[in-house]
RODO-2510 file (C-alpha; in nm, 4 decimals, decimal comma):
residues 411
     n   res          X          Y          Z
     1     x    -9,6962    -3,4798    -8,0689
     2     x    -9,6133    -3,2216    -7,8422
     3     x    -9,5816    -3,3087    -7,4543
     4     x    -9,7055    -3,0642    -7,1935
     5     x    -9,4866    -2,7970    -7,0499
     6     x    -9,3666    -2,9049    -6,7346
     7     x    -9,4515    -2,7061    -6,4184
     8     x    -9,2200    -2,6144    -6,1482
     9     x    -9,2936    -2,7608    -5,8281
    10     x    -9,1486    -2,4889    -5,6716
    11     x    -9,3456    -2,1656    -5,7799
    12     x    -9,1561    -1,9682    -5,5100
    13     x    -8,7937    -2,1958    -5,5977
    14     x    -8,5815    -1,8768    -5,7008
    15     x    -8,6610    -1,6821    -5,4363
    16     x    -8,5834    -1,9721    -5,1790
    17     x    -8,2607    -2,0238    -5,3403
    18     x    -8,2078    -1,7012    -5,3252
    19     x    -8,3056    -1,6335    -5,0110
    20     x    -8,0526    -2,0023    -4,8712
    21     x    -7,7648    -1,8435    -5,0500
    22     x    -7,8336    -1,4590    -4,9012
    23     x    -7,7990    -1,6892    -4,5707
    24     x    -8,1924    -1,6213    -4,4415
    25     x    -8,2726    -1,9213    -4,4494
    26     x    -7,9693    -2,0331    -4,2098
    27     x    -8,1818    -2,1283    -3,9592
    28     x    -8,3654    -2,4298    -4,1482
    29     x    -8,1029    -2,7572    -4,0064
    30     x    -8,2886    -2,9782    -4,1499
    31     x    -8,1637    -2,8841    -4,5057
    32     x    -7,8463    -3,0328    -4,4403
    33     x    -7,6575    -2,6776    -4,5588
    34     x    -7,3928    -2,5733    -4,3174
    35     x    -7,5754    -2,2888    -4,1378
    36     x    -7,3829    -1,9580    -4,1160
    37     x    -7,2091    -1,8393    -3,8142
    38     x    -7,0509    -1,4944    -3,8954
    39     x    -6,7189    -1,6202    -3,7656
    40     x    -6,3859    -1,5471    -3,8774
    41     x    -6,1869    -1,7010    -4,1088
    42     x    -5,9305    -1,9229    -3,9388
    43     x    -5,5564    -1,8002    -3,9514
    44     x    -5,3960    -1,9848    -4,1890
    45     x    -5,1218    -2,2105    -4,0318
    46     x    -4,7828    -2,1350    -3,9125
    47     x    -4,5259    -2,2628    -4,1835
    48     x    -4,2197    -2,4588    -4,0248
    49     x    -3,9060    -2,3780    -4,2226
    50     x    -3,5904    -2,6099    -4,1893
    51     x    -3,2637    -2,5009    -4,1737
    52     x    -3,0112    -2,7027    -4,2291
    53     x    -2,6113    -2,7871    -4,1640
    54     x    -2,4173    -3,0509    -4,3984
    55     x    -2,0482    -3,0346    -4,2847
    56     x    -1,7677    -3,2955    -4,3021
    57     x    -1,6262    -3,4446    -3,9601
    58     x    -1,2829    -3,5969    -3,9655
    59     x    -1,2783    -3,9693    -3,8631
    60     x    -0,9228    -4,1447    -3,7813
    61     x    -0,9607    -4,4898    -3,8769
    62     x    -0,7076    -4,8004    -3,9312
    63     x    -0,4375    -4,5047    -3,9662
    64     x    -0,6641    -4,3405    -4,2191
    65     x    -0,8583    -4,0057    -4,2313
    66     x    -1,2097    -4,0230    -4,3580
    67     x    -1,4404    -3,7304    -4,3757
    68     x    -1,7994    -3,8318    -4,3547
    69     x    -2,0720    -3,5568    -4,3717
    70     x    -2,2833    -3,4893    -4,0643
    71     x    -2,6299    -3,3159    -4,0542
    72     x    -2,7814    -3,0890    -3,7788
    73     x    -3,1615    -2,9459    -3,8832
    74     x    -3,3133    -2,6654    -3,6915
    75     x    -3,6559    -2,5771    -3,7334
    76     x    -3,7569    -2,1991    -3,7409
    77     x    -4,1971    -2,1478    -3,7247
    78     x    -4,3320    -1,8650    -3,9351
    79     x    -4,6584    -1,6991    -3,9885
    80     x    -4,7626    -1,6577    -4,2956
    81     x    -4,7427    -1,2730    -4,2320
    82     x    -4,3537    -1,2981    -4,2279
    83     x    -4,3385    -1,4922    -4,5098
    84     x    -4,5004    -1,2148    -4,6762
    85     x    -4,2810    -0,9496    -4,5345
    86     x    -3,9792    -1,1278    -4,5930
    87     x    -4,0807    -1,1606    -4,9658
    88     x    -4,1754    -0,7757    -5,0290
    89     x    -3,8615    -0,6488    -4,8567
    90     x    -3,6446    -0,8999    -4,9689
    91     x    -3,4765    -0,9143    -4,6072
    92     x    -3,4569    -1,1936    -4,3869
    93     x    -3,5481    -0,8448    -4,0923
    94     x    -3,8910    -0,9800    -4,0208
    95     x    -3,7927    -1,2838    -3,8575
    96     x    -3,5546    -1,1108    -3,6119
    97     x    -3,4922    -1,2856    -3,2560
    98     x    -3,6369    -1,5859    -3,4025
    99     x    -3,3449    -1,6439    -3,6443
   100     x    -3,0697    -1,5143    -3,4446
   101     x    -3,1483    -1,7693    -3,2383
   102     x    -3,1080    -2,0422    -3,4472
   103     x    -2,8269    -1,8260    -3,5680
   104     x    -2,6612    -1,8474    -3,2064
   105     x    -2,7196    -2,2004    -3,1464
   106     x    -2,5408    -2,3301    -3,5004
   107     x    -2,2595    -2,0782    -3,3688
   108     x    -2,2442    -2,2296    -3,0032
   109     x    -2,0839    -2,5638    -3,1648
   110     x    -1,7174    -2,4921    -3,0224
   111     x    -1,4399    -2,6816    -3,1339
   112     x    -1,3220    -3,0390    -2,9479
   113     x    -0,9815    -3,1921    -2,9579
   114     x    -1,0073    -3,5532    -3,1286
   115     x    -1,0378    -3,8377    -2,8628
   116     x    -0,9936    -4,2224    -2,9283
   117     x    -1,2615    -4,4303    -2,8710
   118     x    -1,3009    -4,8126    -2,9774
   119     x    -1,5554    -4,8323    -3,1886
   120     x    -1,7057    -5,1890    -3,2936
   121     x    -1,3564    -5,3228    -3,1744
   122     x    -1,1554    -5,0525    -3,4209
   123     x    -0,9938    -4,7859    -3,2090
   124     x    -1,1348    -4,4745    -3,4241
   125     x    -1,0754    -4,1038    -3,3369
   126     x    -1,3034    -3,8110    -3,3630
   127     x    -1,2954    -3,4348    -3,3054
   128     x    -1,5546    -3,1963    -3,3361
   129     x    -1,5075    -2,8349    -3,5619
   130     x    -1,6184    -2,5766    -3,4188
   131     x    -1,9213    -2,3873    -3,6616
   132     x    -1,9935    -2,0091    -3,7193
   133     x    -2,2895    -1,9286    -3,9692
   134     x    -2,1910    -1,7643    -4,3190
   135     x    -2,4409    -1,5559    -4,2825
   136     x    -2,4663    -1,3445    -4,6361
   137     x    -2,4372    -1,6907    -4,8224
   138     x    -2,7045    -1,8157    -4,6047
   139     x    -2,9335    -1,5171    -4,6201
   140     x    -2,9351    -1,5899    -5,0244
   141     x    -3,0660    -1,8740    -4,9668
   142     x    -3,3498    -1,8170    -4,6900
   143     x    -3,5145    -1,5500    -4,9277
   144     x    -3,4705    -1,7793    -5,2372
   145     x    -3,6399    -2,0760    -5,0488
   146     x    -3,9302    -1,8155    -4,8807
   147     x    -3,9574    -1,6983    -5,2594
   148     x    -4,0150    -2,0488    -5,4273
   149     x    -4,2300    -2,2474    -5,1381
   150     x    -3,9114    -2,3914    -5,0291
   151     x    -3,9298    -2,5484    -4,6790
   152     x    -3,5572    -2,6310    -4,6589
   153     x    -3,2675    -2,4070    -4,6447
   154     x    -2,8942    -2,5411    -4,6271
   155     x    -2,7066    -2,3067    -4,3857
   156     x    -2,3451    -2,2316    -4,4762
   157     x    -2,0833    -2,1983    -4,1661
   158     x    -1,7115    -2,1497    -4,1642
   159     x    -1,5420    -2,4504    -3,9920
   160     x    -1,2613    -2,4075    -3,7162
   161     x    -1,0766    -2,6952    -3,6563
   162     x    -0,9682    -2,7932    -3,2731
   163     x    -0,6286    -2,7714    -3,1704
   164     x    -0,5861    -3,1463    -3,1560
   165     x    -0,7837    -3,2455    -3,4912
   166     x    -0,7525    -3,6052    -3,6397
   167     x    -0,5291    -3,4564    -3,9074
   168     x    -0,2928    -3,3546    -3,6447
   169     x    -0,3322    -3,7216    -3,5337
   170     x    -0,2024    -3,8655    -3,8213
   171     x     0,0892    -3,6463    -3,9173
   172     x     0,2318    -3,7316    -3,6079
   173     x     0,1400    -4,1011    -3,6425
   174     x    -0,0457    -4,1529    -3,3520
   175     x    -0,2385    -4,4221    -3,4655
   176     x    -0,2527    -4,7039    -3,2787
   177     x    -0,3446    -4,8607    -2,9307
   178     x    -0,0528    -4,9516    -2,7271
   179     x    -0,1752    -5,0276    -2,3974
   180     x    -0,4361    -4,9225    -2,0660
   181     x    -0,4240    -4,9057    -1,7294
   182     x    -0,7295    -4,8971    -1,5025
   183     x    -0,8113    -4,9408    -1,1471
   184     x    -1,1281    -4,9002    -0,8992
   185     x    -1,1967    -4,6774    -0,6589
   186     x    -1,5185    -4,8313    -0,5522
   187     x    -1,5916    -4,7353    -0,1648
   188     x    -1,3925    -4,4226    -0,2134
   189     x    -1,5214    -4,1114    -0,0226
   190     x    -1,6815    -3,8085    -0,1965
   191     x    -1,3273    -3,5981    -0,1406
   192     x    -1,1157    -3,8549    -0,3133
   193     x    -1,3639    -3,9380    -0,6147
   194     x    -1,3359    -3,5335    -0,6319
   195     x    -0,9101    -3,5324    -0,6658
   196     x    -0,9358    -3,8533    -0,8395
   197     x    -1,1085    -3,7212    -1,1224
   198     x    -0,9313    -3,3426    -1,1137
   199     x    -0,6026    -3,5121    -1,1574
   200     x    -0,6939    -3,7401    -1,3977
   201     x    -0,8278    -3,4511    -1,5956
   202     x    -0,4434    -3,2583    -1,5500
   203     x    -0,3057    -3,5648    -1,7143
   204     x    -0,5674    -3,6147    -2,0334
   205     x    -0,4554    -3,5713    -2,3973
   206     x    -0,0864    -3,5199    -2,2790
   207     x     0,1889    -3,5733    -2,4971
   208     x     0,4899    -3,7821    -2,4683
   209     x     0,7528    -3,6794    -2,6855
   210     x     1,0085    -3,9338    -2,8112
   211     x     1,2834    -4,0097    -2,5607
   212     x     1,1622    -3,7904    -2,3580
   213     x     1,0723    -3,8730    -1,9397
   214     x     0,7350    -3,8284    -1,8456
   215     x     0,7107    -3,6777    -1,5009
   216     x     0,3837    -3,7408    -1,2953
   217     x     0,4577    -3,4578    -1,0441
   218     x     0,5546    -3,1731    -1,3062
   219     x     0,2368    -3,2979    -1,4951
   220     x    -0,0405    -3,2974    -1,2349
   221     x     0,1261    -2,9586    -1,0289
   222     x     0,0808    -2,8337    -0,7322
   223     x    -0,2069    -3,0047    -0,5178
   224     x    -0,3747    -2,7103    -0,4101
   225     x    -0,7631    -2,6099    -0,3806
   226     x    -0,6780    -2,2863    -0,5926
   227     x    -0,6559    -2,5535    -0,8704
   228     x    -0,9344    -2,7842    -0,8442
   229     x    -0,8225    -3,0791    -0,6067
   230     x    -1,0242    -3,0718    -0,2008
   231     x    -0,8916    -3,1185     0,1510
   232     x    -0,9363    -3,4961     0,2309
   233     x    -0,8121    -3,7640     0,5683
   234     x    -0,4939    -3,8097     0,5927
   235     x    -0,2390    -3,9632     0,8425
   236     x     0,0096    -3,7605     0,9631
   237     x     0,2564    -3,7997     1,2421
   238     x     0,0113    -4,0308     1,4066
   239     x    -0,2788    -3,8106     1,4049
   240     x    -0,5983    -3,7210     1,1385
   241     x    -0,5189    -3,4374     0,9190
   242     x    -0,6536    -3,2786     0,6561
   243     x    -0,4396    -3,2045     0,3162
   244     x    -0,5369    -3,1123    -0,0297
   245     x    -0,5393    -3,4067    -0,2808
   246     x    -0,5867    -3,7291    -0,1557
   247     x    -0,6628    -3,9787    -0,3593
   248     x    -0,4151    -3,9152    -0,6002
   249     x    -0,2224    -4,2194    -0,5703
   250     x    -0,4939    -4,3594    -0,7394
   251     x    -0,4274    -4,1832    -1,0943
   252     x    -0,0486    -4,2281    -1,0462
   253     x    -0,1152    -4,5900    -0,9919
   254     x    -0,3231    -4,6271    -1,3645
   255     x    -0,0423    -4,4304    -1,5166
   256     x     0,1736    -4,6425    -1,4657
   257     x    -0,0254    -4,9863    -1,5250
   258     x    -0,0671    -4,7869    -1,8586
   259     x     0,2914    -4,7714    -1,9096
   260     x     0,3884    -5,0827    -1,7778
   261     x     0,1961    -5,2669    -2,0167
   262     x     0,3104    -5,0929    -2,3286
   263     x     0,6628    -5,2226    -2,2210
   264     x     0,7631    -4,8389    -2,1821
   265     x     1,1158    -4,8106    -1,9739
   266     x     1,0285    -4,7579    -1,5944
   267     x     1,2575    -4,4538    -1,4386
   268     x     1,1320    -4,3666    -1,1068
   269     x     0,8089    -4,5715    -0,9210
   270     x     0,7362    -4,6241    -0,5338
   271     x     0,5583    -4,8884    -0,3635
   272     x     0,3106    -4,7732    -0,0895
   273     x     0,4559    -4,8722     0,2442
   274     x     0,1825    -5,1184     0,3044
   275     x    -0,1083    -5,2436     0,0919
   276     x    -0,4002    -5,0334     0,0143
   277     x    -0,7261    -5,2165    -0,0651
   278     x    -0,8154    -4,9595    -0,4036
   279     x    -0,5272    -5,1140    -0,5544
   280     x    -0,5323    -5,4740    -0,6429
   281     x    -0,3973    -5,7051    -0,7445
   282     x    -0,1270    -5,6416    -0,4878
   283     x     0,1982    -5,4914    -0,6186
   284     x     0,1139    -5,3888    -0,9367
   285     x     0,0503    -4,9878    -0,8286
   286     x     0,2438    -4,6565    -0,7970
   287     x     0,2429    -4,3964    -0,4893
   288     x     0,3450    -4,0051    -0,5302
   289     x     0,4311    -3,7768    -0,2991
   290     x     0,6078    -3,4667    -0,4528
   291     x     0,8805    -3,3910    -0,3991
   292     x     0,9916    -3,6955    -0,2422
   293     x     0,8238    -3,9599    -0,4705
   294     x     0,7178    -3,9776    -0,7762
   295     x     0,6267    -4,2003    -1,0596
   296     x     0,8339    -4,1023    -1,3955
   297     x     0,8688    -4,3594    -1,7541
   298     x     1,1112    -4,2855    -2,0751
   299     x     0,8766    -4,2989    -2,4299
   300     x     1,1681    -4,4883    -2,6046
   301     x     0,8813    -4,6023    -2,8473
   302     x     1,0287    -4,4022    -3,1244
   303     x     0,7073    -4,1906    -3,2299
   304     x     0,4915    -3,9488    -2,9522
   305     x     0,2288    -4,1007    -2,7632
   306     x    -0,0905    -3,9390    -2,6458
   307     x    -0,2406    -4,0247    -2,3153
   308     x    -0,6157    -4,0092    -2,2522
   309     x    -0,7603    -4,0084    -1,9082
   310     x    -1,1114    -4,1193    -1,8043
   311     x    -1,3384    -4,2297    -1,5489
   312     x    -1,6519    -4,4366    -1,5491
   313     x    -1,8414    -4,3002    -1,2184
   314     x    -2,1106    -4,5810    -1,2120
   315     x    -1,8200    -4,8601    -1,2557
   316     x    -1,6217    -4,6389    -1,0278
   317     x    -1,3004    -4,7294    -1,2333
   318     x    -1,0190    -4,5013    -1,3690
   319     x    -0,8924    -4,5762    -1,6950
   320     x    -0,5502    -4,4468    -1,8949
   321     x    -0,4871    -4,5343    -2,2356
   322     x    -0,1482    -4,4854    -2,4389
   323     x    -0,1790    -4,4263    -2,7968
   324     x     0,0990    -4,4122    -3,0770
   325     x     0,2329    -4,5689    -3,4003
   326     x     0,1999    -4,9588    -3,4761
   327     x     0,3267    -5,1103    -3,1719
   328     x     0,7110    -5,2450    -3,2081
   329     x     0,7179    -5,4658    -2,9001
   330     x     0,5501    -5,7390    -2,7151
   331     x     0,4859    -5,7584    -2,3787
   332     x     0,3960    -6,0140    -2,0950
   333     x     0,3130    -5,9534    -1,7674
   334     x     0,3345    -6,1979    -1,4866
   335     x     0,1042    -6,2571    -1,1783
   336     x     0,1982    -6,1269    -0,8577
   337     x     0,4286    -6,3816    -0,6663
   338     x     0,3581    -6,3012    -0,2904
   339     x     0,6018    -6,4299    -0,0347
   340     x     0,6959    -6,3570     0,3537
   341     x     0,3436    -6,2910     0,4768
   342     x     0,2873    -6,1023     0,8160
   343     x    -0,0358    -6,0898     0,9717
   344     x    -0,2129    -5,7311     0,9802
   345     x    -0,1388    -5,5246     1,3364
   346     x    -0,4340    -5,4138     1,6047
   347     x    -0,6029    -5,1110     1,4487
   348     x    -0,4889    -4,7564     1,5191
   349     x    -0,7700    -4,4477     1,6836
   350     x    -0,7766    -4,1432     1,6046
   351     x    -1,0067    -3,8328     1,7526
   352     x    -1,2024    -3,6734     1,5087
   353     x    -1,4167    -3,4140     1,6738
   354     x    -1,6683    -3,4642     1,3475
   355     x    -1,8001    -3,7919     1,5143
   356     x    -2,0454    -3,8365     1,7781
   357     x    -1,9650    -4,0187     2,0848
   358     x    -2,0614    -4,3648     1,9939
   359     x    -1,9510    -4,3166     1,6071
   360     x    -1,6583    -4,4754     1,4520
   361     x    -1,5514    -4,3564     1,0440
   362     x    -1,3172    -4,6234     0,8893
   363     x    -0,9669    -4,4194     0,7436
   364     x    -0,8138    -4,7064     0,6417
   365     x    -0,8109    -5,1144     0,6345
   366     x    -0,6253    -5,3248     0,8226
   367     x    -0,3261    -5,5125     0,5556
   368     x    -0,0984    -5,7844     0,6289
   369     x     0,2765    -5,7352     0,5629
   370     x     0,4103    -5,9539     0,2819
   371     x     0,6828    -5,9271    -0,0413
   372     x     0,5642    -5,9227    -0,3978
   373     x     0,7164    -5,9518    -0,7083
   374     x     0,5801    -5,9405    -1,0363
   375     x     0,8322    -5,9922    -1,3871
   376     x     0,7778    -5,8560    -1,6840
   377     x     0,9285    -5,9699    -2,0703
   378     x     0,9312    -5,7524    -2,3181
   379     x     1,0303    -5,8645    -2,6932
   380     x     1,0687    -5,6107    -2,9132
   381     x     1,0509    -5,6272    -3,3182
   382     x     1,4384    -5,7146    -3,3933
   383     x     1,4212    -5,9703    -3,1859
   384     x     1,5625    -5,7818    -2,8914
   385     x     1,4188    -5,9547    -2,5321
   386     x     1,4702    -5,7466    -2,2231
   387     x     1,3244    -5,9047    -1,8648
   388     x     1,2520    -5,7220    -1,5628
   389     x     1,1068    -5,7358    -1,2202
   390     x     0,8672    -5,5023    -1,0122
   391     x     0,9294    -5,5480    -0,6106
   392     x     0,7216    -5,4345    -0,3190
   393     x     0,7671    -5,4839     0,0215
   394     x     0,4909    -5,3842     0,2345
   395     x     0,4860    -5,3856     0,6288
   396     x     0,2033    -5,4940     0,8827
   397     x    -0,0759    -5,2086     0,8736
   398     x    -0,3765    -5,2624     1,1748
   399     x    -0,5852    -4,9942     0,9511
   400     x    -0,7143    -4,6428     1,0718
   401     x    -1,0500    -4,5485     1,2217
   402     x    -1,1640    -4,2336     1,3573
   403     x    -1,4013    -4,1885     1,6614
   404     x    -1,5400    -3,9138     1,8892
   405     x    -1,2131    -3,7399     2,1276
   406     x    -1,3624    -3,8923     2,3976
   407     x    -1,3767    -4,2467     2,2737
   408     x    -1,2334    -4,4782     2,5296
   409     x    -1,0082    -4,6765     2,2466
   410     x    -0,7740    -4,3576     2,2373
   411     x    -0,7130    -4,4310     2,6043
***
């Protein structure tokens, strides 16, 4: 039995699907058919491309040199256009200022002389190579990546090592902590945070050759604004002056707590002529005044040391540290013994035609006189003990403040 041909509900169905797909029937929403618009395509998307640097860093650690791998990506954006460009030339050209300046930053990575740092409570020095892009080896590989739907692209760069480098480090066997020295120069005025921190930065990553005398005044040079240090208070002849570098007491003084605690041989040091407040505890600091004074130590450690200088700004503390082979001594530092105390004098006024009438500018606080003495014992690895003392005697100081000329107190 035969069933009945079927009829086609839509007599007209051909034509209407022709018609939908011919887009004339756009207009019917109720279809559910994404109506036409006659827009554009969109753009296809910009493509990021990664480039990439893998090069070793030299790590001094526990007297040995390590040479970890460290990674720097720079992203570079490209249309789809230069993709193609680069492809059919077979030239990295079409990306132009674009790469160059990924180019320029790789190459901006200048060399940096190794520093210490303590690290997890392991003293561990670092330097940083300098970088300059290979750039045929590198090209190779930016069309090969563009040419395979690669996304990543290792750059290749030359290294240049910095003058001080870890390796340098080691030869010379600098690779221990002997000792630091720091002080605080909370309160300190703008001028003398300005020459603490230039002269500080004279004395960082100096060497100290063995037996040789390290000279504070040679070191640092001459105090001068043509080289860095600013005109700040001081007391001269009885009246306010201004002179280049003050403040500088204040790195002599961490010097030589530095050197003082790594039981180094004391040639030449100065006690101020009465306390100053930056430096406690009382008799354990250093004044300089070149030529006249100046602070000066023998390295008899054997082996070079390396001084680093630097300052915390928010702690407002000065820091030196002494670095060189495995230490061969021990040393013990007393507390200071005060004795023969004087009470502080009346305060001293001087004009300063800065200040308005009314306005008084503390120079310097009031000290009482007194004698201190602090011992040191140092023990070195034969067996060898050697003692000695550090004396200061400071007068009577009423302190310094400035007011307007016409202040009655100068009267």
């Amino acid at each position: 039995m035969t069933s009945p041909a079927r009829r086609d509900p839509f007599p007209f169905g051909l034509t209407l699907r022709l018609l939908l797909l011919s887009g004339v029937a756009g207009a019917v929403g109720s279809t559910g058919l994404a109506p036409a618009t006659g827009r554009p395509p969109r753009p296809a998307p910009p493509l990021p491309l990664t480039l990439q640097v893998s090069a070793p860093e030299p790590v001094l650690r526990g007297g040995k040199v390590e040479r970890p791998l460290i990674q720097k990506s720079y992203v570079l954006t490209l249309t789809p256009e230069q993709v193609r460009q680069v492809r059919e030339r077979g030239s990295s050209a079409p990306l132009g200022a674009a790469l160059e300046a990924v180019y320029a930053r790789i190459d901006a990575r200048e060399p940096r002389d190794a520093v210490f740092r303590n690290v997890g409570g392991v003293w561990t020095a670092r330097a940083q190579t300098g970088w300059k892009v290979r750039r045929d080896v590198t090209e190779r590989a930016l069309l090969g990546a563009l040419r395979e739907g690669g996304r990543t692209v290792e750059v290749e760069v030359g290294l240049t090592p910095p003058a001080r480098s870890v390796r340098t480090l080691r030869e010379r066997g600098v690779t221990h902590h002997l000792a630091a020295g720091e002080s605080s120069f909370a309160g300190s005025p703008d001028f003398r945070v300005h020459n603490v921190r230039v002269g500080g930065g004279r004395l960082h990553g100096g060497w100290v050759e063995p037996g040789a005398v390290y000279d504070f005044n040679a070191r640092t040079g001459a105090i001068t604004r043509a080289r860095g240090f600013v005109p700040g208070y001081v007391i001269a002849g009885g009246t306010l002056a201004l002179e280049d570098g003050g403040g500088l007491c204040q790195v002599s003084t961490t010097v030589f707590r530095a050197a003082y605690l790594a039981g180094l041989q004391v040639v030449e040091r100065h006690a101020h002529s009465h306390q100053v407040a930056y430096y406690d505890p009382v008799g354990f600091e250093a004044t300089v005044y070149a030529p006249s004074k100046n602070l000066r130590f023998r390295n008899d450690t054997g082996g070079p040391l390396l001084m680093q200088v630097s300052w915390d700004l928010k702690r407002e503390t000065l820091r030196v540290d002494l670095f060189g082979g495995p230490p061969d001594r021990q040393v013990q530092v007393s507390e200071p013994r005060v004795s023969d105390r004087r009470a502080a004098l009346p305060p001293t006024f001087l004009a300063d035609p800065g200040l308005a009438p009314g306005e008084t500018r503390r120079v310097d606080m009031p000290a009482s006189g007194m004698r201190v003495e602090i011992t040191r014992r140092v023990q070195m690895r034969g067996g060898e003990v050697r003692t000695d003392r550090l004396l200061s005697r400071y007068r009577p100081w009423g302190g310094v403040f400035a007011v307007h000329p016409e202040d009655d107190r100068l009267r």
